[in-house]
C-alpha positions in Angstrom: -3.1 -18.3 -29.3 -0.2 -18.1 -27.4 2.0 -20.7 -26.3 3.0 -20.8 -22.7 5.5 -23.6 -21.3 3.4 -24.9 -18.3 6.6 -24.7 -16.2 6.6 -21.1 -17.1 3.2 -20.6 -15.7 3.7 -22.5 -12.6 7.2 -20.1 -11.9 4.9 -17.2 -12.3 2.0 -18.4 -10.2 4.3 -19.2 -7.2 6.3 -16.1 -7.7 2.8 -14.0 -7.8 1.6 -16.3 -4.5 4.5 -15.2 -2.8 4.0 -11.2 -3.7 0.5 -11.1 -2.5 1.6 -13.0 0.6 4.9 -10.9 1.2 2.4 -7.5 0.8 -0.2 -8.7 3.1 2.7 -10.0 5.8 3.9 -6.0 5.3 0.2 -4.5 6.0 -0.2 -6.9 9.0 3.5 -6.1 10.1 2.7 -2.0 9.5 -0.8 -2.7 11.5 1.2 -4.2 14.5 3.6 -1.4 14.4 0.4 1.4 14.3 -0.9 -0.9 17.7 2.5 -1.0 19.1 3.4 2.3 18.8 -0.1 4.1 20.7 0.1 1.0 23.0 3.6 2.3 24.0 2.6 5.9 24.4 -0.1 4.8 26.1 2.0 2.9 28.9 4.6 5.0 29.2 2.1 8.5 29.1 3.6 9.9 26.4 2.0 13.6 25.2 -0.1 12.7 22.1 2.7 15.2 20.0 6.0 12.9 20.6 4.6 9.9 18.9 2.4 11.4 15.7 5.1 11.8 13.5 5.9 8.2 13.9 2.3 7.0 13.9 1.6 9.4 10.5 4.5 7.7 8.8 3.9 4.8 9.5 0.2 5.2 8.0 1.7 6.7 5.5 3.4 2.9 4.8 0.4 1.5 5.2 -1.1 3.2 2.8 1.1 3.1 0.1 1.1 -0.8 0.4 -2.8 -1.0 0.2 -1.9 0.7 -3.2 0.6 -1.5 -4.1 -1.7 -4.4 -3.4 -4.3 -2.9 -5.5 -1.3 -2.9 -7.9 -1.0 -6.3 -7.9 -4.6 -7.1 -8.4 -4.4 -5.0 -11.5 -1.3 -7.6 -12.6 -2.7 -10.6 -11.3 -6.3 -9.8 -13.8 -3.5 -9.3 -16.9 -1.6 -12.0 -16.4 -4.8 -14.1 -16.1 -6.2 -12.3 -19.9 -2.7 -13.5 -21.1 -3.2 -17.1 -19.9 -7.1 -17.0 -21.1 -5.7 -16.8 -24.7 -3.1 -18.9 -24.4 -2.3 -23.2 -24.5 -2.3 -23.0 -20.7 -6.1 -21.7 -20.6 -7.6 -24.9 -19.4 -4.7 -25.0 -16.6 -5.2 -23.8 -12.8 -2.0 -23.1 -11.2 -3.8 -21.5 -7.8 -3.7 -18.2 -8.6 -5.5 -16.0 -5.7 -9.1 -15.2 -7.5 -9.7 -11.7 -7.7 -13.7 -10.9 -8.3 -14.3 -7.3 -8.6 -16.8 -4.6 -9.6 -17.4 -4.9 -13.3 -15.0 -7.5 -14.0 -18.5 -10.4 -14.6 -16.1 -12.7 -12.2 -16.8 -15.2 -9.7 -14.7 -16.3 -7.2 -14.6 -19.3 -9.5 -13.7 -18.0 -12.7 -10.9 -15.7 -13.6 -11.7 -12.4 -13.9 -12.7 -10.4 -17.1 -11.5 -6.7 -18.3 -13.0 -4.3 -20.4 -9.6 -4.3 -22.6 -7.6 -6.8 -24.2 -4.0 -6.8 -22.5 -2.5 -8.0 -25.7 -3.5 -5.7 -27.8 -5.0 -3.0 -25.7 
């Protein structure tokens, strides 16, 4: 078993809680850009060719945020393992609950891997 300090848990809960928060703020922000940027063409009837580049990169943004979000959920289940074998086991810190396909999670349970993080 593993022993965790519980103020060492509760620095890396908040600091996780404010990732996930500071991604989804970036895909909202990206989203509002996307809107922006047609809504603006759109107003000022603009040919569809002078704003695509911006609109594809910005998608492009979008998208690789939606994969780094999926990154974090991959973190978020790993750090939970680590906790599940550890002193701090029985303690909830308010960690965002990730329930997934084949992970045997509810939204009130951590969720469960196929692999042990520790070991592999």
């Amino acid at each position: 078993m593993h022993d965790i300090k519980k103020a060492t848990g509760t620095v890396i809960a908040a600091d996780t809680q404010a990732s996930v928060t500071a991604l989804d703020q970036a895909v909202l922000s990206h989203a509002r850009l996307c809107a922006s940027i047609i809504e603006a063409a759109g107003e000022s009837n603009l040919p569809i060719a002078v704003t695509q580049k911006a609109l594809q990169s910005v998608a492009a943004g979008i998208g690789g945020l939606v994969a780094s979000r999926t990154d974090m959920v991959t973190t978020v289940r790993a750090m939970t393992l680590i906790q599940m074998q550890s002193n701090l086991k029985e303690t909830s810190f308010g960690c965002p609950d990730f329930a997934g396909p084949n992970t045997g999670a509810t939204n009130n349970e951590p969720a469960k891997a196929d692999y042990d993080v520790i070991n592999g």
